[in-house]
PyMOL CGO cylinders between C-alpha atoms (Angstrom):
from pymol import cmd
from pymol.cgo import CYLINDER

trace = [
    CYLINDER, -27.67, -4.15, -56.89, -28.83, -0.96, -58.28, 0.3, 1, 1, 1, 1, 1, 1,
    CYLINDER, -28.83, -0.96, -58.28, -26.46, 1.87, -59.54, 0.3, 1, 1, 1, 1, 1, 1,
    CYLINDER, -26.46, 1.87, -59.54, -27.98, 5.21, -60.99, 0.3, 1, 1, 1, 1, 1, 1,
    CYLINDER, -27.98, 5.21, -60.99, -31.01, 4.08, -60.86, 0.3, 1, 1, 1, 1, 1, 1,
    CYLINDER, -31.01, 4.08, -60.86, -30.17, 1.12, -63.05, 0.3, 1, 1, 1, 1, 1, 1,
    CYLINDER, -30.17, 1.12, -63.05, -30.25, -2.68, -62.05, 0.3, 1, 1, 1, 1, 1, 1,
    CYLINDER, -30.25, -2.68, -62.05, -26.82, -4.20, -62.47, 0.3, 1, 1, 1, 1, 1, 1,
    CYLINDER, -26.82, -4.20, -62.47, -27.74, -7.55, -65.07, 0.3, 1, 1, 1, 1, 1, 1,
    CYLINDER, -27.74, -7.55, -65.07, -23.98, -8.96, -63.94, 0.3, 1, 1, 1, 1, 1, 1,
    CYLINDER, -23.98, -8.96, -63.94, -22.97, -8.09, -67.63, 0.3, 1, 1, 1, 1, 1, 1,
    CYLINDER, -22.97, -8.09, -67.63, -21.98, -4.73, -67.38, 0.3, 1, 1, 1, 1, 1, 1,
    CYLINDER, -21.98, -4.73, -67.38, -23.85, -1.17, -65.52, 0.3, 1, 1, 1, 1, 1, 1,
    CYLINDER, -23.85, -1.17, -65.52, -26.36, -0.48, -68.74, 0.3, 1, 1, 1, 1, 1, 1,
    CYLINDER, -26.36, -0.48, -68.74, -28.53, -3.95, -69.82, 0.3, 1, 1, 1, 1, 1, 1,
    CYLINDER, -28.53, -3.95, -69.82, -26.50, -6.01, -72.75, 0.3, 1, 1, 1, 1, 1, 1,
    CYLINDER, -26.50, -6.01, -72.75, -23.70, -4.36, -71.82, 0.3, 1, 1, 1, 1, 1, 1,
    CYLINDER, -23.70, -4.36, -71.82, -20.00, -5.93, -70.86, 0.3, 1, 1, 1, 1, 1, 1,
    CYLINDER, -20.00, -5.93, -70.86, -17.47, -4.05, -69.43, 0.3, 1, 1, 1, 1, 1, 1,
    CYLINDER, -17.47, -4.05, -69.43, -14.74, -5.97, -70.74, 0.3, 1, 1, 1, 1, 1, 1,
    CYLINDER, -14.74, -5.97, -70.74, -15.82, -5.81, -74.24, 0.3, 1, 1, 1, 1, 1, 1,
    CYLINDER, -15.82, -5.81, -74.24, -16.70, -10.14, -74.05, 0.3, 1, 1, 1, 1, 1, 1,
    CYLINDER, -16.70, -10.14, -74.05, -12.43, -10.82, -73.22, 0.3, 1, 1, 1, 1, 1, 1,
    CYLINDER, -12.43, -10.82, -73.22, -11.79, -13.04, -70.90, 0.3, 1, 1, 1, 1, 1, 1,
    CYLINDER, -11.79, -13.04, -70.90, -9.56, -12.01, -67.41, 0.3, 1, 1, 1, 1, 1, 1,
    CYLINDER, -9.56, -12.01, -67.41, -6.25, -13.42, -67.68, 0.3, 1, 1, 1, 1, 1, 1,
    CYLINDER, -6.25, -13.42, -67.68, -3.71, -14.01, -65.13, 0.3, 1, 1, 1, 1, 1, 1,
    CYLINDER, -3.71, -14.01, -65.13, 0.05, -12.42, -66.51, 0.3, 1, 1, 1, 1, 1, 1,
    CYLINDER, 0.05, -12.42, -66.51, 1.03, -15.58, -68.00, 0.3, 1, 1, 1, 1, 1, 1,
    CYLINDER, 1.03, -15.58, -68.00, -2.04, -15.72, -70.21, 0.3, 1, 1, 1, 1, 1, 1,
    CYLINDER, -2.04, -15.72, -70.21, -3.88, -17.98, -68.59, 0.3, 1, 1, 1, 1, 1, 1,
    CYLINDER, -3.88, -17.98, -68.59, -8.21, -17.10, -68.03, 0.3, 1, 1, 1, 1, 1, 1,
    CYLINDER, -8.21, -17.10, -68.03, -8.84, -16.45, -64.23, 0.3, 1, 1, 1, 1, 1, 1,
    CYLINDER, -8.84, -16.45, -64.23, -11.12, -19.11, -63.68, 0.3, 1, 1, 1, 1, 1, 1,
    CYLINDER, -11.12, -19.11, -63.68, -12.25, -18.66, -60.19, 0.3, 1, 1, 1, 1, 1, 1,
    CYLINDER, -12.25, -18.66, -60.19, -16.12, -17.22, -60.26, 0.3, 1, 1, 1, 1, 1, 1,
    CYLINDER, -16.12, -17.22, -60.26, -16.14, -15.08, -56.99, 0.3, 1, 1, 1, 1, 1, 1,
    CYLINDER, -16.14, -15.08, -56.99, -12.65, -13.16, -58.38, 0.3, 1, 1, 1, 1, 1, 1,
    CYLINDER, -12.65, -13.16, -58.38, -14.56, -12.57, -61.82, 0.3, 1, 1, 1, 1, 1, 1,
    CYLINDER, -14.56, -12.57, -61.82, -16.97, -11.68, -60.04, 0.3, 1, 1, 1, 1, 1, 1,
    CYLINDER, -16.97, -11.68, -60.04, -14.93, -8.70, -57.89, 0.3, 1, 1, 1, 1, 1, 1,
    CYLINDER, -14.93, -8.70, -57.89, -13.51, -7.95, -61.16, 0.3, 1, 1, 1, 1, 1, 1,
    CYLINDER, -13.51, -7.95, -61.16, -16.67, -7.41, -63.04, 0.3, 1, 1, 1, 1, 1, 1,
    CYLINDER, -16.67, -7.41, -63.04, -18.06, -5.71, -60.47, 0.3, 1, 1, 1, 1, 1, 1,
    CYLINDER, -18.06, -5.71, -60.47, -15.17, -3.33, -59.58, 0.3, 1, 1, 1, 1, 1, 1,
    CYLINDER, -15.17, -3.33, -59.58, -15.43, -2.54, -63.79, 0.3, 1, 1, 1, 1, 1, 1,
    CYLINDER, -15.43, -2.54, -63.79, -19.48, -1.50, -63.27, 0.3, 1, 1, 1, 1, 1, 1,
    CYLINDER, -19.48, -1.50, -63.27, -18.75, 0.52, -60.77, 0.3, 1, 1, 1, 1, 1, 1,
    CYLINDER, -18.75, 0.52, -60.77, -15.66, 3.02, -62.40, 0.3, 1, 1, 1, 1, 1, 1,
    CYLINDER, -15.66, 3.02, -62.40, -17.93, 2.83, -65.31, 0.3, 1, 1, 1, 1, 1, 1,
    CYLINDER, -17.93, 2.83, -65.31, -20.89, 4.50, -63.63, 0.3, 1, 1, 1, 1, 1, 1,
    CYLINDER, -20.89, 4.50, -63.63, -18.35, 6.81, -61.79, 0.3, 1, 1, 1, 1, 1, 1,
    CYLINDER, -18.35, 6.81, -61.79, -16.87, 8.03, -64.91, 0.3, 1, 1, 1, 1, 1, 1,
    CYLINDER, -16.87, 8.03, -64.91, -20.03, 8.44, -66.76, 0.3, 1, 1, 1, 1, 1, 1,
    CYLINDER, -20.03, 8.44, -66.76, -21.56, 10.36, -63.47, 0.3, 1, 1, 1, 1, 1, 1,
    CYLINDER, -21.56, 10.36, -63.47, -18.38, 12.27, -63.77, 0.3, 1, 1, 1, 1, 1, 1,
    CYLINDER, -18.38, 12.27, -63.77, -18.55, 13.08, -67.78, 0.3, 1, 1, 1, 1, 1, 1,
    CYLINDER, -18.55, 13.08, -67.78, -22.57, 13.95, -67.44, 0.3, 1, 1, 1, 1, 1, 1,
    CYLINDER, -22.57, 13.95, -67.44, -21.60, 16.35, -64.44, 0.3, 1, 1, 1, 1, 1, 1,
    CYLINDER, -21.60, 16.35, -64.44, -18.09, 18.24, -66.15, 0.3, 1, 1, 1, 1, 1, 1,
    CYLINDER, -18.09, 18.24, -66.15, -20.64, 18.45, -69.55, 0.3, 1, 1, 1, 1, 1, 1,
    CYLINDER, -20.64, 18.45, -69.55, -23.80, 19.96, -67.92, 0.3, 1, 1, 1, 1, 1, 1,
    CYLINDER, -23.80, 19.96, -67.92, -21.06, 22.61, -65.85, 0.3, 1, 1, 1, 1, 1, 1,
    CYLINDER, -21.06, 22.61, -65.85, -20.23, 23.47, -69.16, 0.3, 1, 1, 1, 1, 1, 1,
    CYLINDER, -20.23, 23.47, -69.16, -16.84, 21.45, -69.34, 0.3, 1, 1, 1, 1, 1, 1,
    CYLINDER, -16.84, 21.45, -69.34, -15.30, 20.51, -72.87, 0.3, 1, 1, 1, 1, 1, 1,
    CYLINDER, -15.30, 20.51, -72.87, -16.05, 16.43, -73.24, 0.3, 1, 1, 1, 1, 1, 1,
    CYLINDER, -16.05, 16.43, -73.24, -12.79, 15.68, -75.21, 0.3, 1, 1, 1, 1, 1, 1,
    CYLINDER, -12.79, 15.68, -75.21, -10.98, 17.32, -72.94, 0.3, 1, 1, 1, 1, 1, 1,
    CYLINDER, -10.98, 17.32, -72.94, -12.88, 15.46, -69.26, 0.3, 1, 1, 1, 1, 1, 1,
    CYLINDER, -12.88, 15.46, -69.26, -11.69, 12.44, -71.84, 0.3, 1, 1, 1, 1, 1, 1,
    CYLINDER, -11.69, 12.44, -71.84, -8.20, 13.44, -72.04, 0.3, 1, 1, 1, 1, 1, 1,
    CYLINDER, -8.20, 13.44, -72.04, -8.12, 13.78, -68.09, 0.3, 1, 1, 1, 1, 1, 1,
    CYLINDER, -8.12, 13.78, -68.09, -9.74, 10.44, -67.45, 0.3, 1, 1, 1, 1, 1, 1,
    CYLINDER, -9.74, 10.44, -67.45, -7.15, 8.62, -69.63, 0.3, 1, 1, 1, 1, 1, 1,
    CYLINDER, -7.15, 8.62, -69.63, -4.34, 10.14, -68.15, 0.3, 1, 1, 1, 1, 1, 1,
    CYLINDER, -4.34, 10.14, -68.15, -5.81, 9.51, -64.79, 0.3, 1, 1, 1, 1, 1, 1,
    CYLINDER, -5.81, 9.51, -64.79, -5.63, 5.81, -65.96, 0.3, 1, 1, 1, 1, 1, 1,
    CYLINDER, -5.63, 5.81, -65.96, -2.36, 5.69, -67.26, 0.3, 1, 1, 1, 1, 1, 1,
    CYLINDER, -2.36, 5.69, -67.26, -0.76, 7.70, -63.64, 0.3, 1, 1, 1, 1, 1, 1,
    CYLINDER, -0.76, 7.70, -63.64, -2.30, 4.08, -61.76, 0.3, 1, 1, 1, 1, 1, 1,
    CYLINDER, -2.30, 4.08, -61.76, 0.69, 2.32, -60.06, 0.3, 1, 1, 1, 1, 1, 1,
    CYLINDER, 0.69, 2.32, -60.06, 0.75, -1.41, -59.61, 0.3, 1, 1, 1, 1, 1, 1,
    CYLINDER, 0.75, -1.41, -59.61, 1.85, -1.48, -55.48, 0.3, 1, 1, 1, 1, 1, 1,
    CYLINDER, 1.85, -1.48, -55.48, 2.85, -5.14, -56.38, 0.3, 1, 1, 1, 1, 1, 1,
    CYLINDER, 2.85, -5.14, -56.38, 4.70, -5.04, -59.46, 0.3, 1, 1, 1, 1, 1, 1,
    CYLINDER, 4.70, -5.04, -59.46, 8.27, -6.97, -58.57, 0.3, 1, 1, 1, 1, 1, 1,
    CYLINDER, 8.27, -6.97, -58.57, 11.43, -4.51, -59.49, 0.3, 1, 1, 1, 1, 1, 1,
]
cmd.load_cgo(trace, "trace")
């Protein structure tokens, strides 16, 4: 698959990369997740907000945006998700 103009190597959106930084998915109790096709979803879901967010920081920086502060919003973004299956 091809995003950007750059062919996805399975490792991560840019060649030698890994989008988890080489650590293994693990389930809550610790365990790894060792079923291929849900790494697989996993790894893949990772390329793609990686290419979105870089699309995203090369866009607010050529409009003339402040990169620290695109940063700032982007992390924040991330800490606002909700888990809709967390148990209460």
């Amino acid at each position: 698959m091809i995003h950007g103009g750059k062919k996805k190597t399975g490792r991560g959106a840019i060649p030698g990369t890994d989008p988890r930084n080489g650590e293994v998915w693990r389930t809550p109790e610790g365990d790894s997740v060792s079923c291929l096709e849900k790494i697989k979803v996993l790894n893949q879901n990772l390329e793609e907000i990686y290419q979105m967010c870089q699309d995203a920081l090369e866009d607010a920086v050529l409009m003339g945006c402040d990169e620290t502060q695109f940063r700032q919003i982007i992390n924040e973004l991330v800490k606002r998700l909700e888990n809709p299956y967390h148990k209460k």
